[in-house]
C-alpha positions as CSV (number, residue, x, y, z in Angstrom):
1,X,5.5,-27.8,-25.5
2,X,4.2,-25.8,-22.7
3,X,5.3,-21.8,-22.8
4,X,5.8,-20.0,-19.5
5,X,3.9,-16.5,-18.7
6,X,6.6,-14.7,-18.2
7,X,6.4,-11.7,-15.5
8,X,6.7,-8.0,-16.7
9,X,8.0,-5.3,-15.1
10,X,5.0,-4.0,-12.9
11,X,3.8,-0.7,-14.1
12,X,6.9,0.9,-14.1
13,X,6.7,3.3,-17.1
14,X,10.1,5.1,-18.3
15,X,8.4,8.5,-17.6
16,X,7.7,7.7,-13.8
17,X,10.7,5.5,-13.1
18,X,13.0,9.1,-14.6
19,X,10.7,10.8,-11.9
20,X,11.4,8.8,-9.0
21,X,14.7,7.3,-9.9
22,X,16.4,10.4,-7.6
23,X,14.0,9.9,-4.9
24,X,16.2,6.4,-4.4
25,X,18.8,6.5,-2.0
26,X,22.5,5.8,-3.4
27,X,23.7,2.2,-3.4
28,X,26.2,2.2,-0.4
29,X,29.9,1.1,-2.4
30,X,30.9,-2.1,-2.2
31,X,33.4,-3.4,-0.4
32,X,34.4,-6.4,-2.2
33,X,33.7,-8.1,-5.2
34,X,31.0,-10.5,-6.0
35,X,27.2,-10.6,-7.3
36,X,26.5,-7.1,-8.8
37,X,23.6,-5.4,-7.1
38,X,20.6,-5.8,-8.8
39,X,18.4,-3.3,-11.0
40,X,16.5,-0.8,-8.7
41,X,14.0,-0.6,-10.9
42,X,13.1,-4.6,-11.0
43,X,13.3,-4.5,-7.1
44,X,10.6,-2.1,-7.1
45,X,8.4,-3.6,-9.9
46,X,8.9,-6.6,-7.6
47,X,7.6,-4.6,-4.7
48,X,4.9,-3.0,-6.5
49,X,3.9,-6.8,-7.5
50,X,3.6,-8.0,-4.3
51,X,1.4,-5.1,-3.0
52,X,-0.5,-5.9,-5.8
53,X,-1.4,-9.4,-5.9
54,X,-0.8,-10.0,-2.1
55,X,2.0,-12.6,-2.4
56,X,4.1,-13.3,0.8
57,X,7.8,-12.3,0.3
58,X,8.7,-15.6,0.2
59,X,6.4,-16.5,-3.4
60,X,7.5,-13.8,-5.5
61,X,8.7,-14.8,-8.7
62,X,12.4,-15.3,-8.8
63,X,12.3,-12.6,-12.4
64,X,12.3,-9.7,-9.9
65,X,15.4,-11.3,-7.7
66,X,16.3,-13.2,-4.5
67,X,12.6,-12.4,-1.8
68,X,15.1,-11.4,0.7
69,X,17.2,-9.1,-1.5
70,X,13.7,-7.2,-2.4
71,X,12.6,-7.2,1.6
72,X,15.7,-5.6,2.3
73,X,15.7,-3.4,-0.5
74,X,11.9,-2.5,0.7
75,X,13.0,-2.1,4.5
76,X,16.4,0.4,3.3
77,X,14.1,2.8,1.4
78,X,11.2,2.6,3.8
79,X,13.6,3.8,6.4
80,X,15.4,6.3,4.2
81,X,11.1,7.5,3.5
82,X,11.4,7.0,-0.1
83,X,7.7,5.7,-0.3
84,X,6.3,9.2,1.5
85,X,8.7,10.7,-0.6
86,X,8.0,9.2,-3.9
87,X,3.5,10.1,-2.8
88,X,4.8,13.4,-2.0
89,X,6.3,14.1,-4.9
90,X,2.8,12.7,-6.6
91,X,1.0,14.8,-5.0
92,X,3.2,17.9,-5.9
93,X,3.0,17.2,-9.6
94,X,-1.1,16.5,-9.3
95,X,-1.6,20.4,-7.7
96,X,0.9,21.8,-10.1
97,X,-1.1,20.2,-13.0
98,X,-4.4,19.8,-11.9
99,X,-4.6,21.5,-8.3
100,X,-5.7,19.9,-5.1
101,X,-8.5,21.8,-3.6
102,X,-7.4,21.1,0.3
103,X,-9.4,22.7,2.8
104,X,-10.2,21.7,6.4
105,X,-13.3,19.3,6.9
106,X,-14.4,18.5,10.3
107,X,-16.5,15.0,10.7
108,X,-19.2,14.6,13.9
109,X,-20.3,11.5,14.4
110,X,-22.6,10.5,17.8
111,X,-23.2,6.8,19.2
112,X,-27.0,7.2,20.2
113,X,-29.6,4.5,21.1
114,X,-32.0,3.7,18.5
115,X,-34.9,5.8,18.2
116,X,-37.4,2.9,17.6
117,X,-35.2,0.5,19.5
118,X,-37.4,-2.6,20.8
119,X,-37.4,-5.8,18.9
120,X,-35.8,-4.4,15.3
121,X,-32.2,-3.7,17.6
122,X,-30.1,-5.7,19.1
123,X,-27.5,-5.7,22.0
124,X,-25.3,-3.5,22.5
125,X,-21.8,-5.0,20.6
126,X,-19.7,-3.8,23.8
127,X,-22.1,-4.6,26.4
128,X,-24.6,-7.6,26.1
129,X,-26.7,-6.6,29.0
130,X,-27.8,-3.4,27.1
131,X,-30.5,-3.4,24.4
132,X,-31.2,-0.9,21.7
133,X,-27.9,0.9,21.0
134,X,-27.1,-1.4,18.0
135,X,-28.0,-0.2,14.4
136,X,-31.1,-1.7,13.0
137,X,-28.9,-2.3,9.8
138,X,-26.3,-4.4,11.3
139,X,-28.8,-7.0,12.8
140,X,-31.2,-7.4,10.3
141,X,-31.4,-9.8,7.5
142,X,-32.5,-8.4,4.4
């Protein structure tokens, strides 16, 4: 008899899930009664499963709920910024334990033609009249 892989919660540890579990928004109350909500926790071990393997809503497995109940669980706390939040908070706890060493970098970058140009260049990738201003390293095989 066949045995099916079952689907773990995905890499939500107790210790991070007590960190962020106040970064959640509250559950708005319900108004009547019918299907309790489900686990915030296996919502977001859904979402964290998706961003990891790269499924469509639509083919996540059915142990972390209903796709749409997770997309609208996903589109509530993005609006209510609980992802910046929650990589804000990260970030805090990093510095205060390890420190961030933040300081402004500048980055100058230049579009020239090719010094050597001729044969080892080729066109220009926005204009194709053009020669030269193409990196030799993009149009050669190696």
């Amino acid at each position: 008899m066949a045995t099916r892989k079952r689907v773990h919660d995905y890499g939500i540890f107790d210790e991070f899930w007590n960190k962020i579990k106040p970064l959640l928004p509250l559950p708005k109350p319900k108004k009547k009664p019918g299907i309790p909500r489900k686990d915030d926790k296996r919502i977001l071990s859904g979402i964290f499963y998706l961003l990891r393997t790269d499924f469509q809503w639509k083919a996540l497995p059915r142990f972390y709920g209903a796709s749409s109940t997770i997309h609208d669980r996903f589109q509530g706390w993005q609006r209510f910024v609980f992802f910046e939040n929650m990589w804000k908070a990260g970030l805090l706890e990093y510095d205060n334990k390890i420190g961030l060493e933040l300081e402004w970098r500048a980055i100058d970058g230049a579009l020239t033609k090719e010094p050597s140009g001729g044969t080892g260049s080729g066109a220009n990738p926005t204009d194709r009249g053009k020669k030269g201003t193409k990196s030799i390293l993009t149009d050669r095989s190696f």
